[in-house]
C-alpha positions as CSV (number, residue, x, y, z in Angstrom):
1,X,19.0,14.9,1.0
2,X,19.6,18.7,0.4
3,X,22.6,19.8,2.5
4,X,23.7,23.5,2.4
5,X,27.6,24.6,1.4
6,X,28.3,25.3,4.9
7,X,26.6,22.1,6.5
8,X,28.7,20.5,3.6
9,X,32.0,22.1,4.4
10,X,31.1,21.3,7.9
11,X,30.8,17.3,7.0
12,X,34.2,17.7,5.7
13,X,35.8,18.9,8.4
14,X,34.3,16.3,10.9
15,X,35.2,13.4,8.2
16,X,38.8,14.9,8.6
17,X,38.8,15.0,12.2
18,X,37.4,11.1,11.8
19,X,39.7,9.6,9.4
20,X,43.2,11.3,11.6
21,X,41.3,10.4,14.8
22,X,43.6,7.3,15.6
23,X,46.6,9.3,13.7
24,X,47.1,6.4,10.4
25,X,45.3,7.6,7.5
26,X,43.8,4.3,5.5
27,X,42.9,3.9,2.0
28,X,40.5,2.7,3.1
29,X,38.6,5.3,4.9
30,X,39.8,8.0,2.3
31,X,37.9,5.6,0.0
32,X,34.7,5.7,1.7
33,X,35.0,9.9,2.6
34,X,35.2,10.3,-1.3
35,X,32.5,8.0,-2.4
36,X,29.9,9.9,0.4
37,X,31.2,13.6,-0.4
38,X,30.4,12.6,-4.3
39,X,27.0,11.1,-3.3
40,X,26.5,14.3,-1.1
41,X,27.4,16.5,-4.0
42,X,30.1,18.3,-2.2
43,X,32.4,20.0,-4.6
44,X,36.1,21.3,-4.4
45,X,34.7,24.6,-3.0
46,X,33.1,23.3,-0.1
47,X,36.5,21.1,0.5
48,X,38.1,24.6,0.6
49,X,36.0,26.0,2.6
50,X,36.1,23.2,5.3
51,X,39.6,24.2,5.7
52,X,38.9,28.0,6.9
53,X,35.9,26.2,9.2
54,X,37.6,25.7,12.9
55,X,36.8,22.4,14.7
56,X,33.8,24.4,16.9
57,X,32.3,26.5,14.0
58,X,31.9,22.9,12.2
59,X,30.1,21.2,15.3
60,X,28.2,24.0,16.0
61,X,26.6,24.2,12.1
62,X,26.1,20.3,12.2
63,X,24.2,20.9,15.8
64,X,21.9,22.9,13.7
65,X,21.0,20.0,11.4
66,X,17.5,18.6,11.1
67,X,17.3,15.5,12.5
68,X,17.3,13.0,9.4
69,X,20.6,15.3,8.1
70,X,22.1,14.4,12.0
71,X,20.7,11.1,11.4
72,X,23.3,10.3,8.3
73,X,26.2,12.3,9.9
74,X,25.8,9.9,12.7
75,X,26.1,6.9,10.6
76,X,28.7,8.6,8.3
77,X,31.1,8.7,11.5
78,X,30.1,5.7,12.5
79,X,31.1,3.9,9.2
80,X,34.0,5.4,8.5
81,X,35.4,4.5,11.8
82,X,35.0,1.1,11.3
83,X,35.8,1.3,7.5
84,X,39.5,-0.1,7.8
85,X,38.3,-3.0,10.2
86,X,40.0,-1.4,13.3
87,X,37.9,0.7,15.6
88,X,40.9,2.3,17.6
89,X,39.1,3.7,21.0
90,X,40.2,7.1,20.0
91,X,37.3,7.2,17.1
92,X,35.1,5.4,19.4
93,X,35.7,8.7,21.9
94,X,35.5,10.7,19.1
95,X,32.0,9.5,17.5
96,X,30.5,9.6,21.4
97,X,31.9,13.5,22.1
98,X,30.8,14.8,18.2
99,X,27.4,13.1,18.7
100,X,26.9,14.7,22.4
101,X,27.9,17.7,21.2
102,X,26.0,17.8,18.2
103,X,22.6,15.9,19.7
104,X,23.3,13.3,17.2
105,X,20.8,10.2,17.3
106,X,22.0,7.3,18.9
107,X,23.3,4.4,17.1
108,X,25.1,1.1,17.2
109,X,27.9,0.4,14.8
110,X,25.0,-1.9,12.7
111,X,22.5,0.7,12.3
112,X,25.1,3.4,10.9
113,X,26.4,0.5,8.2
114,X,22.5,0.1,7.4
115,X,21.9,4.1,7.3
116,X,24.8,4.3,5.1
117,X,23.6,1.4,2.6
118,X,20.4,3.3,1.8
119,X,22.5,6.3,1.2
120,X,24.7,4.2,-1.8
């Protein structure tokens, strides 16, 4: 799936605002980030550039995704909230407000681990 720099800058940023959600920082879920940004071919440029991005400019760019590209951020957030085995009810807030915000599909927990497996 082709995603632009600034839709990948933007993935970043919301992965960031994921994984410090619940304010611990696991292995874990940095694990996971890494392993999609290198299957997403984001590169250290588009890391840099997620940090000029505010909160709103990165929702707003992944708002403008096509649906299949909203389809895997959806499933991205959804996995790496549960990553570390402990789905604290700030991510779960957090997943529910991005995907409103951003007309992300719906999803259960299940479907986003299955959308993620076709991705690896």
């Amino acid at each position: 799936m082709f995603f632009t720099s600034k839709e990948k800058s933007a993935i970043v940023k919301i992965s960031n605002m994921m994984i410090q959600a619940d304010g611990k920082v696991e292995p874990k879920e940095l694990l996971f980030s890494v392993t999609v940004i290198q299957k997403l071919n984001i590169d250290n440029a588009d890391i840099a550039r997620s940090e000029l991005l505010s909160n709103t400019e990165a929702l707003d760019i992944i708002s403008r995704m096509t649906d299949s590209q909203k389809r895997l951020i959806c499933a991205f957030l959804g996995c790496l909230m549960a990553v570390d085995g402990n789905i604290d009810k700030t991510e779960q807030a957090l997943w529910s407000l991005i995907s409103t915000l951003c007309n992300l599909p719906t999803m259960t927990l299940r479907e986003a681990i299955e959308e993620m497996k076709e991705l690896a």
